[in-house]
Structure formats: structure tokens, C-alpha cells
C-alpha positions as CSV (number, residue, x, y, z in Angstrom):
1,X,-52.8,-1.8,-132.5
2,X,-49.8,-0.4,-135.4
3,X,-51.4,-1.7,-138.8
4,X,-53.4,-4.7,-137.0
5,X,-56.3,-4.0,-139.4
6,X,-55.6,-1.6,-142.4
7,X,-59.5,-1.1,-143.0
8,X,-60.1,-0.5,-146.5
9,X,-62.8,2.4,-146.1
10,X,-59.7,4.0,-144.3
11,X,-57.9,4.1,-147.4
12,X,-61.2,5.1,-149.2
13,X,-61.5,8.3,-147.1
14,X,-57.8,9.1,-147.6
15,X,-59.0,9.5,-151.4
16,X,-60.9,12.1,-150.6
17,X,-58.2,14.5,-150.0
18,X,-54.8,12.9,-151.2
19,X,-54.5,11.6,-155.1
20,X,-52.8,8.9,-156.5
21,X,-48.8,8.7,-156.7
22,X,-46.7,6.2,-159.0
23,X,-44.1,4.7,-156.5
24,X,-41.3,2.7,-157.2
25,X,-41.1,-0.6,-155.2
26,X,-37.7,-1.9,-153.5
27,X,-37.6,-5.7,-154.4
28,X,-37.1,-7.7,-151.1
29,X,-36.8,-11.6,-150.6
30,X,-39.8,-13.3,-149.6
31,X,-39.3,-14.6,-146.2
32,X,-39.7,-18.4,-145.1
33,X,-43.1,-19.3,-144.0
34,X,-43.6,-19.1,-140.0
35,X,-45.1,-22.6,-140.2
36,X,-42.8,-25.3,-138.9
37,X,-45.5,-28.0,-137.9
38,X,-44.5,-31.5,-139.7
39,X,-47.0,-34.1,-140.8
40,X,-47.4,-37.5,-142.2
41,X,-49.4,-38.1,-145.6
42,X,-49.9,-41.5,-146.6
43,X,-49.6,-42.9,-150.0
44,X,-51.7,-46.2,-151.0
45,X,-50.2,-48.6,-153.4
46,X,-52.7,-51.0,-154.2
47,X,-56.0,-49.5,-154.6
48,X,-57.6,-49.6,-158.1
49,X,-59.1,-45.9,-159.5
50,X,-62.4,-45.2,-158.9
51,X,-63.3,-46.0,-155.4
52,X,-65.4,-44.1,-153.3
53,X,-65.6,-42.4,-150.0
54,X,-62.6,-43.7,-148.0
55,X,-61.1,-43.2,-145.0
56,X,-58.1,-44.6,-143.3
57,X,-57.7,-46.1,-139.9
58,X,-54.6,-46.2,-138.5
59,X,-52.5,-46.6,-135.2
60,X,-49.3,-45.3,-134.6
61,X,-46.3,-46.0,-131.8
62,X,-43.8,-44.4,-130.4
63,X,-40.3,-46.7,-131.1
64,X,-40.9,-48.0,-127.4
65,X,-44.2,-49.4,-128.8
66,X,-46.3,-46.9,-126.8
67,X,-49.5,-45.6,-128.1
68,X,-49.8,-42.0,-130.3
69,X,-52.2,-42.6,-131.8
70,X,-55.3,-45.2,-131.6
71,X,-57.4,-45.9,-134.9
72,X,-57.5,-42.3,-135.9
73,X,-60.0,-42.1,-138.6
74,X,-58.7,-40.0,-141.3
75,X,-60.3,-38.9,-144.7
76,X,-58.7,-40.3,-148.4
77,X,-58.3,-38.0,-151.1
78,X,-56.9,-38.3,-154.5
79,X,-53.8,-36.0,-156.0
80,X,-52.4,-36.8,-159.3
81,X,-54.4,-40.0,-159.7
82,X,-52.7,-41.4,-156.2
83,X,-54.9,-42.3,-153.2
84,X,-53.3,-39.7,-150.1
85,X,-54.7,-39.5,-146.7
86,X,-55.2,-36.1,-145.0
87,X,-51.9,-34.9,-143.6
88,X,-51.5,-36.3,-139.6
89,X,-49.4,-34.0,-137.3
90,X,-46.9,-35.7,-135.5
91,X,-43.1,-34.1,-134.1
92,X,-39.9,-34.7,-135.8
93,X,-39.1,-38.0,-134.6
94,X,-39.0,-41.5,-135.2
95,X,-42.9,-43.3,-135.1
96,X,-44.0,-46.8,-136.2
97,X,-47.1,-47.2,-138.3
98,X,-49.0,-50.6,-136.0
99,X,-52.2,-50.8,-138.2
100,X,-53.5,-49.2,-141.6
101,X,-57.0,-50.4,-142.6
102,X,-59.0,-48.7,-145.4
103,X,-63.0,-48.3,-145.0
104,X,-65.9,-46.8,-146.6
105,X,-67.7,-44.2,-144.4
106,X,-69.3,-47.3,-142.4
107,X,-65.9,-48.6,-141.1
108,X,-66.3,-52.2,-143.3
109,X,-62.8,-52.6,-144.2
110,X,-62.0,-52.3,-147.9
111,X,-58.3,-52.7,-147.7
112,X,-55.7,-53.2,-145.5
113,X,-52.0,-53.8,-144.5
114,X,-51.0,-56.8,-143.4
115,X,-49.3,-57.1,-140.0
116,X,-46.0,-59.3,-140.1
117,X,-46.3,-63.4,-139.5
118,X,-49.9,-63.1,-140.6
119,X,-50.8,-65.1,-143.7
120,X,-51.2,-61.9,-146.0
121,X,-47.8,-60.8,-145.1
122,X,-45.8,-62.4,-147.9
123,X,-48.1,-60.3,-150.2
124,X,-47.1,-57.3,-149.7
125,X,-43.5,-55.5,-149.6
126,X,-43.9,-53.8,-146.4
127,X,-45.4,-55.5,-143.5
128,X,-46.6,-53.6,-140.4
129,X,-45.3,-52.3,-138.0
130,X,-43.5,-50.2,-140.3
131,X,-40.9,-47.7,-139.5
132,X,-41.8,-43.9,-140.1
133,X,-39.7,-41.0,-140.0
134,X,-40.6,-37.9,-139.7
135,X,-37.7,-35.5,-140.1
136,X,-38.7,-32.4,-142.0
137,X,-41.4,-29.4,-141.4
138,X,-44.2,-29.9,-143.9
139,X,-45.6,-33.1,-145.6
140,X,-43.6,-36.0,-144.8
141,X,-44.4,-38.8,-147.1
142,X,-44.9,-42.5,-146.9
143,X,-45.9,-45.0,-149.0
144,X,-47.8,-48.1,-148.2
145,X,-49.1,-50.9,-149.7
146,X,-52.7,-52.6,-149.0
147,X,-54.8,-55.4,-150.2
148,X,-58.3,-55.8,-151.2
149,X,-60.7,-57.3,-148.0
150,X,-63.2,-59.8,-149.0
151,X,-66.1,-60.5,-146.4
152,X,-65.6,-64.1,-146.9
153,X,-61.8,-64.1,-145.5
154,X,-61.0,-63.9,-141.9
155,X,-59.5,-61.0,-140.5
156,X,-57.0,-63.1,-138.8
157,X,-55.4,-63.8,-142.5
158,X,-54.1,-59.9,-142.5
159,X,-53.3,-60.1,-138.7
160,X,-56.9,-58.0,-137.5
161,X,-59.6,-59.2,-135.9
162,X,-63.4,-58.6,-137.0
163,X,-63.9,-55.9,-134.8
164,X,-60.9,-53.9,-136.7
165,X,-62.6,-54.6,-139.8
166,X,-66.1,-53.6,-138.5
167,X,-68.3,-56.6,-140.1
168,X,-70.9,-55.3,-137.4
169,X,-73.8,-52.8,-138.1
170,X,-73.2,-49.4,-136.6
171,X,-75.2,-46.3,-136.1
172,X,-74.1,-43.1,-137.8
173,X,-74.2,-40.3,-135.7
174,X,-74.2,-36.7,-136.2
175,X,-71.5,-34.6,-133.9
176,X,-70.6,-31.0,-133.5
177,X,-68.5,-29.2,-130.7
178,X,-69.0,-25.8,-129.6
179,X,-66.7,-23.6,-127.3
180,X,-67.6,-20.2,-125.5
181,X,-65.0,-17.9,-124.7
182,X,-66.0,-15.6,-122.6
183,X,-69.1,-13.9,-124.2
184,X,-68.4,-15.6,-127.6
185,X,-69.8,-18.6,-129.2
186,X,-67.3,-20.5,-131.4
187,X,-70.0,-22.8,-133.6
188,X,-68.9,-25.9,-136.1
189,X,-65.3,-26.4,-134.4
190,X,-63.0,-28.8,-135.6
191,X,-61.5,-31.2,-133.1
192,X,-60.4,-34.7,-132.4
193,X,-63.4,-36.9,-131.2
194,X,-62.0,-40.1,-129.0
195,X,-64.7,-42.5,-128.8
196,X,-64.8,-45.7,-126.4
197,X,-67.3,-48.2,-126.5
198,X,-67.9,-51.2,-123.9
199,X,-69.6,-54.5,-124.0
200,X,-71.0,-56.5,-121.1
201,X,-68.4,-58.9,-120.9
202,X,-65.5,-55.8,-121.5
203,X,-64.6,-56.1,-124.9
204,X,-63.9,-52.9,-126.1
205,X,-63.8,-50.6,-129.5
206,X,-61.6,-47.4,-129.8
207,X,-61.8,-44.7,-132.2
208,X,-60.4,-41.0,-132.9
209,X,-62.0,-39.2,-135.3
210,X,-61.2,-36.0,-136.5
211,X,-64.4,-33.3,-136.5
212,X,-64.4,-31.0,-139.6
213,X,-66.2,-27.2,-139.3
214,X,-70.1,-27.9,-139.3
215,X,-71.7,-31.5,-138.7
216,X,-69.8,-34.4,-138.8
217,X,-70.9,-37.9,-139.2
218,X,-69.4,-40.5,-136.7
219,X,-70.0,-44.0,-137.2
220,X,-70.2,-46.5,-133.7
221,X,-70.9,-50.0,-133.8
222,X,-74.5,-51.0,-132.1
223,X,-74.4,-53.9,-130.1
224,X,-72.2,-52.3,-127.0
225,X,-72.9,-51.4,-123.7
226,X,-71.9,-48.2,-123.4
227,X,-70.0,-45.7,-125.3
228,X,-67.8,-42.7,-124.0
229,X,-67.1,-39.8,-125.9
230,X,-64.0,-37.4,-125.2
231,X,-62.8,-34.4,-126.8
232,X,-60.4,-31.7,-125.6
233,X,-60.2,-28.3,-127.3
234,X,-58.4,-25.1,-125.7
235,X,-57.4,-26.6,-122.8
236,X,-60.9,-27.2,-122.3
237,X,-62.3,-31.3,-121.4
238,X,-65.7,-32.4,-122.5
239,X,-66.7,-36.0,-122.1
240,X,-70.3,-37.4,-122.6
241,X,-71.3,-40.7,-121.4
242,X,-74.6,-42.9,-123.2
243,X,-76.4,-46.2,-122.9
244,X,-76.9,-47.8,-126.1
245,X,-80.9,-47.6,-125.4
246,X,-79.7,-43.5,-125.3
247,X,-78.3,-43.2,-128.6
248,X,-80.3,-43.2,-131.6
249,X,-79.5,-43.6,-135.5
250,X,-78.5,-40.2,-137.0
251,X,-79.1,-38.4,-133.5
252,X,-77.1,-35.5,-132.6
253,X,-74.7,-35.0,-130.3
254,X,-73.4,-31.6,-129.3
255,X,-70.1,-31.4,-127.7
256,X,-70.4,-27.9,-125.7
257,X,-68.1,-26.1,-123.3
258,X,-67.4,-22.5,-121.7
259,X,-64.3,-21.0,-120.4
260,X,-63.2,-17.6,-119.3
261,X,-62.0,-15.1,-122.1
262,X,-57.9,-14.4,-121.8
263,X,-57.2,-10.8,-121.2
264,X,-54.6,-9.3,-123.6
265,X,-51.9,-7.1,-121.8
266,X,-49.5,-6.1,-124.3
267,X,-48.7,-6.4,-128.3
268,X,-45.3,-6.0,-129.4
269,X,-45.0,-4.5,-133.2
270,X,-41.9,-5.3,-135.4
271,X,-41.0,-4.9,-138.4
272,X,-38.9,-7.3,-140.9
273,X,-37.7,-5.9,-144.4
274,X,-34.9,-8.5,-144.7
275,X,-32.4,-6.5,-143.6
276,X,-33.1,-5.9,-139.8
277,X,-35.9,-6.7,-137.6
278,X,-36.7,-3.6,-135.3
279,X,-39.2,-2.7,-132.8
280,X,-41.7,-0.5,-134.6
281,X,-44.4,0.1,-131.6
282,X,-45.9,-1.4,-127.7
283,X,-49.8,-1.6,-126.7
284,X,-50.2,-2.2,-123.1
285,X,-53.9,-2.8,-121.9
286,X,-55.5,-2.1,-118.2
287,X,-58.6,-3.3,-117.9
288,X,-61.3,-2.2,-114.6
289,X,-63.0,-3.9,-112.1
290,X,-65.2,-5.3,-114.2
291,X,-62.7,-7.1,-116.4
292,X,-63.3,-4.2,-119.2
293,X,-61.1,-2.6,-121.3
294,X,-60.2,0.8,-119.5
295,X,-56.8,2.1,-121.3
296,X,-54.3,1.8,-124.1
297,X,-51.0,3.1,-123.6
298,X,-49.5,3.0,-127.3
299,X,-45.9,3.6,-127.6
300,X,-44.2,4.1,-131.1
301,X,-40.9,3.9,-132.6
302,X,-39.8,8.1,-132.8
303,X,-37.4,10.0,-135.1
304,X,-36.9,12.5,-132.1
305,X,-36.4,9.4,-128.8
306,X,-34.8,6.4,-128.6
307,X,-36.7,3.7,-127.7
308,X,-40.6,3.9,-128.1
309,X,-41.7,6.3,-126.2
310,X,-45.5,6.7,-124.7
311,X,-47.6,8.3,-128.1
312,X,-51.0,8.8,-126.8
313,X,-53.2,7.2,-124.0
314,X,-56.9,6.1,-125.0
315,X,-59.5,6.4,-121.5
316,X,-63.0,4.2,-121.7
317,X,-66.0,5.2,-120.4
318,X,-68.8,3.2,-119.3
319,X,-72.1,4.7,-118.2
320,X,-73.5,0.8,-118.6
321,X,-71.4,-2.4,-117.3
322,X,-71.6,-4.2,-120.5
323,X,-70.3,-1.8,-123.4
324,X,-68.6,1.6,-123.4
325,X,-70.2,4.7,-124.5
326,X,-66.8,7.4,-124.8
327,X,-63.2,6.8,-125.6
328,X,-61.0,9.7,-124.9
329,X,-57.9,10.2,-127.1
330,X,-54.8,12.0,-124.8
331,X,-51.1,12.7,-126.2
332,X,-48.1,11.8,-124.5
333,X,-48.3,14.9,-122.1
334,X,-52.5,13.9,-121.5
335,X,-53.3,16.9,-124.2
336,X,-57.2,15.7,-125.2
337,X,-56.6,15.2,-129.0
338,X,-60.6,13.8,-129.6
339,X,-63.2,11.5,-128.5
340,X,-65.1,8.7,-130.2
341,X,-68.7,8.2,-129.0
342,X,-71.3,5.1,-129.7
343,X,-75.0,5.2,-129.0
344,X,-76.2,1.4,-129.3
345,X,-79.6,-0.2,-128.6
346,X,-79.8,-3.5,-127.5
347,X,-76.3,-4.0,-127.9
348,X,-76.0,-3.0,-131.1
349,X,-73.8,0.2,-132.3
350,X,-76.4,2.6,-133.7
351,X,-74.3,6.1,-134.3
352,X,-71.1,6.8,-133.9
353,X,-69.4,10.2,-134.0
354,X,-65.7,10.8,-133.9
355,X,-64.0,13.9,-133.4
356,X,-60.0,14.1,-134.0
357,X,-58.2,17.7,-133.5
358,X,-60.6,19.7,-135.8
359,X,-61.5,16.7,-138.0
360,X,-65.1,15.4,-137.4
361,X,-66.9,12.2,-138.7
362,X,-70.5,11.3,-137.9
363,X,-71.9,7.8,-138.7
364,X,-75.3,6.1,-138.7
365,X,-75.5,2.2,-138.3
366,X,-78.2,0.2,-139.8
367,X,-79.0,-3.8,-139.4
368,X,-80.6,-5.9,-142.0
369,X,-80.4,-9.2,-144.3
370,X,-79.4,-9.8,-147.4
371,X,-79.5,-13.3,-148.9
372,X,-80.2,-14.9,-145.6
373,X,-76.3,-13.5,-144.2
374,X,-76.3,-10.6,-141.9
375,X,-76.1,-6.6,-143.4
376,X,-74.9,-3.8,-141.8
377,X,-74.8,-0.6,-143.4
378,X,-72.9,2.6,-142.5
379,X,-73.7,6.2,-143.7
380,X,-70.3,8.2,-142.8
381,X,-70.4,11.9,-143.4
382,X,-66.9,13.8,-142.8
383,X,-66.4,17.5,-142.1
384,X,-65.7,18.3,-145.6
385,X,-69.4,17.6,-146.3
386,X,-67.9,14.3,-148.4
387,X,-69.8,11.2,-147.6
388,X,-69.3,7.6,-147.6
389,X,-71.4,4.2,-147.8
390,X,-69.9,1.1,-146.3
391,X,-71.6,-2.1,-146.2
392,X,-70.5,-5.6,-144.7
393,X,-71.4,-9.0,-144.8
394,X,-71.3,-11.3,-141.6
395,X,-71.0,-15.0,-141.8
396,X,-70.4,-16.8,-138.9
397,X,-69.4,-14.2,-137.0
398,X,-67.1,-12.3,-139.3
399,X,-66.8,-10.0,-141.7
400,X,-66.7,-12.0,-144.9
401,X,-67.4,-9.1,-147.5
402,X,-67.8,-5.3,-147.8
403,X,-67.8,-2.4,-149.6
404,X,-67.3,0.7,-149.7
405,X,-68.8,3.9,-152.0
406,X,-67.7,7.5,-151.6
407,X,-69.4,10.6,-152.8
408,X,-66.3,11.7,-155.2
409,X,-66.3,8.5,-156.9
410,X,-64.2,6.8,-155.0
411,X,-64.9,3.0,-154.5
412,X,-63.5,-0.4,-152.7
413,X,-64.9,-4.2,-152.8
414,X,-63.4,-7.1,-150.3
415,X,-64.0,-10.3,-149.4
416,X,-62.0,-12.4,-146.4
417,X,-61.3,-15.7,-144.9
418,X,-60.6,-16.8,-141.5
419,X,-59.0,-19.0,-139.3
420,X,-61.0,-21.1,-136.7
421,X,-58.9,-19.5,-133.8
422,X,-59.5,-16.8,-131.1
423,X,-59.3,-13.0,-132.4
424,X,-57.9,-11.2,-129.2
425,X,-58.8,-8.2,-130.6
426,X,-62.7,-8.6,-131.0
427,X,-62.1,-10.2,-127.3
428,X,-61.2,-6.9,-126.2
429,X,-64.4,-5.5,-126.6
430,X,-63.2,-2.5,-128.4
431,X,-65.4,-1.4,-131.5
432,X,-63.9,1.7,-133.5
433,X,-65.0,3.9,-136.3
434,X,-64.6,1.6,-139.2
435,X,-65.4,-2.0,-137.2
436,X,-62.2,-3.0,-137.2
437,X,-62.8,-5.7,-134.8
438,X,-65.8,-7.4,-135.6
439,X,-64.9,-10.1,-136.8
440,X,-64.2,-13.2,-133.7
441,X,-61.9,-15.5,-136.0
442,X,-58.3,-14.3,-137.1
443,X,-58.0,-12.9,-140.8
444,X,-56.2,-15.4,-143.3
445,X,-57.2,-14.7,-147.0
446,X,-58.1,-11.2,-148.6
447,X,-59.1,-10.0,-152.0
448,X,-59.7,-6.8,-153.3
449,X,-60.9,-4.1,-155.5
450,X,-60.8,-0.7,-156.0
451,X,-62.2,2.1,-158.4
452,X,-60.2,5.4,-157.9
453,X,-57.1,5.7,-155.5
454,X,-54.7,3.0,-155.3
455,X,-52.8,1.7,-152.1
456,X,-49.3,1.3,-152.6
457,X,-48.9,-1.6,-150.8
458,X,-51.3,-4.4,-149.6
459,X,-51.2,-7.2,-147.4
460,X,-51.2,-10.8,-149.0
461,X,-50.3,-13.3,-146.6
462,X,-51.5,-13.7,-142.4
463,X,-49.5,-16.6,-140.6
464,X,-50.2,-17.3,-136.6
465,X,-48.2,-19.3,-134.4
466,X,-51.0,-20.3,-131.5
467,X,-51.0,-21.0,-128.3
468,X,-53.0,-24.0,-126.4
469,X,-56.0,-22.2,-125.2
470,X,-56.5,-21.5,-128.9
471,X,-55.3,-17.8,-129.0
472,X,-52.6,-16.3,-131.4
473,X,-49.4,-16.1,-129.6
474,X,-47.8,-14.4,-132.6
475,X,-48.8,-13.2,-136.0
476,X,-47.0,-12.3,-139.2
477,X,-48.6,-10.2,-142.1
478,X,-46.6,-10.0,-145.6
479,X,-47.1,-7.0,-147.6
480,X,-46.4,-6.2,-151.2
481,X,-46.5,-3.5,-153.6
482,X,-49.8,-3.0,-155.2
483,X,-48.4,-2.3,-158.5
484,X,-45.4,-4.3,-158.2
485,X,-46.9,-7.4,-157.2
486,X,-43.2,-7.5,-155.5
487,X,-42.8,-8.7,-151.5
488,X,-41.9,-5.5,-149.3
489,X,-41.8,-6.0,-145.7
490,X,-43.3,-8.1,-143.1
491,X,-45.4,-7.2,-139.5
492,X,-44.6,-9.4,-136.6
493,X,-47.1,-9.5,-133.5
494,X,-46.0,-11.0,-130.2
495,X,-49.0,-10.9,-127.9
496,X,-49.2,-11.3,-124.0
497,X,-52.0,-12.5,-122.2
498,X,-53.4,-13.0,-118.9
């Protein structure tokens, strides 16, 4: 829980009763990114400026000759006035690249390498298969040369046969896949789509396409059988079987699964200024019968103890199954310290009033629309009779803006981007005083402004490291001096599940 979410109205209400105070930053080297995932980008020699839409379809092999990938469909950009395909992930090892063809949006080959012994192949300087090496995290580059298609040649000249080049009429389709963890709906996934399509007499036609966020379109060539579509996202298998009399032009498909929420059990906090990394603080989570939260035990790096001993204990009360109603705040030695309690209709929080040693906070919670995107207003009023308006933004889910207004003048403005990955804490079912977990994807990009009271520091980079069912196993959080613009420290999180 230590700094997982430093919520800006937080830092708002501290400026109603501390001022601002000029700090003096200790420079400290930026650390190395987290990421260490290593991809192949392709760079085309031989395609003249000013093409359109293009993708790439490629297959790659292991040095054995077996199969990693199998016409993957991937999209063509332009960088410095070269053609580059979207980056592919592969491991550090050694690959060879078996076929590279270049189509419009329709799969009708535009370009293509030639494989070796084919007629084309004296063309070009590189035949296929061609060697790739990926030996370094990051973009791996490799350049490849390709000649135009015309309709009137035969595939056979560059080594292909018409079904590579697709001189067939396809239907587009329009895909989207969909996963439910636990109670929560992740919408407009991306994913890897593998398509199979059959004819009568057992021909067939592969294809993996990568699905972006939203709809995408996926092109399949009409006169087969059948056609199989697989995709697996989170350790979770969908597959969806159709008849060619089943599948229509520009129908859409809806890839859909459901799996079980993970429960967290314990977050480790450390800390990382470049000179050490220590243990700053331990959440444990129990969870009741019902599979709901129940208590945090928070244990936090002391002046006093070695270790990190047990801090304070937070108790959940349910008088309904579905949501709790009272969280009781203990110390180490189960002194009641205060009490957070939520009135909600339908579901949704309505009131909330917080009471910590003699400090009290009361809140009312309002629902509405603004520019078609969720609203939800706050009205906070603390025991010094000081008052506060926060309002937020939801997009998809999360918490994309907000903003926050005090009665002395004080003011703060956000806006955030996410990941497409699990937040474990908005799994947890545990909403608190300033909605720090509302949001159900993991926080990547924030920018802010303020009127009044500065921060001294502010977080400016989130990096994940995730696990398979789509759930960060790890997360680091850089933070820098407001003023100083200068790197300070970093957070690492090392989350268990069950």
C-alpha cells in the first residue's frame, strides 16, 4: 500500500495546513529501464515513397527449421522516410526469416522477398531464408530487400504460391476480444488472432494477426470450407469455429472469455536511491469466506525496530456480500485509531465519512456525464470547516482526468494513461477516501498541474514486469524533484498472488 497511489487531492489537502518549502534536490543517476524484452523491426529496401496502407507477412524458424512464427500479419510504418514494420518479440537467440511478403490491407501482395533457387532470387542481395539474430534487449534491426509484384507474374517466379500472394477475394471482418476477470470486464484487448481456413479437398490458409485496442479488421479469403479462429490471452483459450455460409462481409466477431480474479496476498515495498536498495514496507492480505478482502496487516520499515515490524491492522466489515460498508483502522497493539464508512446505492459509493484520531472528513459522491465520458464529483469537507471539490473523468474504466479545487485557493489538474494489464489493486475491492483504486488498468503516463502548494517530488515514470495471467508481478515508479526536474529515487513492488 506504501506510496502505491500518491492521490493528488491528498497533496491538495496537505495545503490546507502546511505551506510551501524550497528544498534542495540530491542529484541521483537515472536507473536502467526494467524492460529487457527484445524485438525484431524490419527495414524494407526496395519500396518506392508514397505507398499506402501496408502490412507485412512473414514466417519465421527456429535454426532447426521449426515453426515460430506462421504468416504473422504485422502493420508498416514509416520513420525517417524508411519503411519499418511494428517491432516482433522474439528471445535472444538465433531465428531465420522463411517468408516476407508485403500487402495492402486486402493481403494482395505488393512486394515480396524472394526465396533462394527461385527465379527472382538473383535480384535481390539477400535471398530467404535469411539468418536473424537477435542478441540485444530492445529493437533489433534488420534490413531486407523486396521487389515489386505484378498480377501478371506467377508467384512461383519469387518462390510463393498464389495463395501466399492472396490473388483471391476475401471478406474483411471485424474482431474484438474481451476478457472478464473476476467481476471486471476488460473491453478492446489486444491479442494475437491465429486464423485457419480449410477447403474441401484440404488445402489450407494460415494467418496470425495481431489485434490492436478497439475493432480490428481481419481479412479471410472466401472460397473455403471452414475457418477456425484461435486466440489465447491470460492463460485463458478461446477458439470459434464457422462455415463459410456463417460468416458474412464486415460481420463481427467477438472473441469473449471469463476467468477467476487472482487474489493478492502480499506486496513487498523497496526502495532504490542508487546507493542501496532496502526494504521500506510488507502488505499481507486475508481475505473471508466469501473471497473478500477482510484485513491488511501493514508492516513498515522503523527508526525504533529492526526489521519491519507490524504498523497498523485495517478490519472490513460487510453487512451486504458484495461491498463493505466499515473499515476499522487498529495500531500495532489493536489501539482503534479511526474508521472509514461508505453508504452506496446500487453499488455505487454515495457518502463517505472518515474519521482518523480527532481528524474528521465527510464526503458526498455525485454521478453524472460530461461530454459523453463518465463524471463523478466529490464535495469533501474537513474538520477545520475547509472544503474541497474533486472531480474525475472515467474512460474505459479508469480514471483518465481530475481535478481538484480547495476552499483556500488551493488547486490541482491531472490527466493519466494506462496500461492494458490487470490493476491488482482495483481487484481487491478496496475503495478509500480519495478513489485511489478506481481505475482497473495499471497507471503509465501522468501530467500535472497545480495552483498554490507545490510537491517536492513527483513521479514520472511507471514500468511493470507481468506475469502470464496478465497481472503485474512487479512494478517500478521513478520520482523526481518537482523543481529540479532531477531523478531522486525509485519504488519497487514485488507482488504475490494466489
Amino acid at each position: 500500500m506504501y506510496l502505491k497511489y500518491i492521490s493528488f487531492i491528498t497533496v491538495v489537502y496537505l495545503m490546507l495546513a502546511t505551506g510551501c518549502r524550497k528544498t534542495v534536490d540530491t542529484v541521483m543517476p537515472s536507473p536502467e529501464p526494467i524492460d529487457t524484452t527484445s524485438y525484431l523491426q524490419l527495414n524494407f529496401a526496395g519500396i518506392p515513397s508514397s505507398q499506402g496502407g501496408m502490412y507485412a507477412i512473414l514466417s519465421i524458424t527456429n535454426e532447426n527449421g521449426d515453426s515460430i512464427i506462421t504468416n504473422r500479419k504485422v502493420a508498416i510504418t514509416t520513420s525517417n522516410q524508411q519503411y519499418i514494420s511494428e517491432k516482433i518479440k522474439l528471445e535472444k537467440k538465433s531465428y531465420k526469416l522463411s517468408k516476407l511478403i508485403v500487402v495492402k490491407s486486402t493481403d494482395t501482395a505488393l512486394f515480396a522477398t524472394p526465396q533462394a533457387q527461385s527465379a527472382k532470387a538473383v535480384l535481390v542481395n539477400a535471398t530467404l531464408p535469411l539468418p536473424v539474430s537477435i542478441t540485444a534487449k530492445g529493437t533489433n534491426p534488420l534490413t531486407v530487400s523486396v521487389l515489386p509484384v505484378i498480377q501478371s507474374e506467377s508467384p512461383i517466379l519469387f518462390g510463393y504460391t498464389g495463395t501466399d500472394f492472396g490473388f483471391e477475394a476475401f471478406l474483411t471482418l471485424k474482431t474484438h476480444l474481451q476478457v472478464t476477470v473476476g467481476a471486471v470486464v476488460y473491453d478492446s484487448l489486444p491479442g494475437t488472432l491465429k486464423l485457419e481456413a480449410v477447403k474441401a479437398n484440404g488445402e489450407r490458409w494460415l494467418r496470425e494477426i495481431n489485434l490492436r485496442q478497439g475493432l480490428t479488421n481481419v481479412q479471410v479469403p472466401q472460397e473455403y470450407a471452414s475457418y477456425t479462429f484461435s486466440i489465447n490471452k491470460w492463460n485463458t483459450s478461446i477458439q470459434k469455429q464457422y462455415t463459410r455460409a456463417a460468416l458474412n462481409d464486415n460481420m463481427l466477431i467477438t472473441f469473449s472469455s471469463s476467468r477467476p480474479a487472482k487474489r493478492l496476498m502480499e506486496e513487498s515495498v523497496f526502495i532504490d536511491n542508487a546507493y542501496a536498495v532496502t526494504a521500506e514496507s510488507r502488505s499481507e492480505y486475508v481475505y473471508n469466506q466469501h473471497n473478500k478482502l477482510q484485513t491488511i496487516r501493514y508492516y513498515q520499515k522503523s527508526l525504533q525496530v529492526s526489521g519491519l515490524p507490524l504498523t497498523f491492522v485495517y478490519q472490513f466489515h460487510y453487512s451486504q456480500m458484495d461491498a463493505w460498508d466499515t473499515v476499522y483502522r487498529y495500531d500495532a497493539v489493536q489501539a482503534l485509531t479511526g474508521y472509514t464508512a461508505m453508504t452506496r446505492t446500487n453499488g455505487e459509493i454515495r457518502s463517505i465519512y472518515n474519521k482518523s484520531y480527532d481528524q474528521q472528513t465527510g464526503a458526498a459522491v455525485n454521478y453524472g456525464t460530461a461530454n459523453g465520458d463518465k463524471e463523478i464529483r466529490v464535495d469533501y469537507l474537513f474538520s477545520n470547516n475547509n472544503s474541497m471539490l474533486y472531480t474525475m473523468k472515467i474512460v474505459n474504466g479508469n480514471r483518465v482526468e481530475d481535478r481538484a479545487q480547495s476552499s483556500t485557493g488551493g488547486a490541482e489538474a491531472g490527466s493519466y494513461a494506462y496500461d492494458v494489464f490487470i490493476n491488482p489493486y482495483h481487484q481487491l475491492g478496496y475503495d478509500d477516501l480519495y478513489f485511489s483504486n478506481i481505475s482497473k488498468n495499471n497507471l503509465l503516463v501522468t501530467s500535472k498541474n497545480y495552483a498554490g502548494a507545490i510537491p517536492s517530488n513527483i513521479p514520472y515514470k511507471y514500468e511493470y514486469v507481468y506475469d502470464a495471467d496478465g497481472y503485474p508481478a512487479e512494478a517500478y515508479i521513478s520520482y523526481k524533484g518537482y523543481s529540479s526536474q532531477q531523478h531522486l529515487f525509485r519504488i519497487k513492488k514485488v507482488f504475490r498472488y494466489q
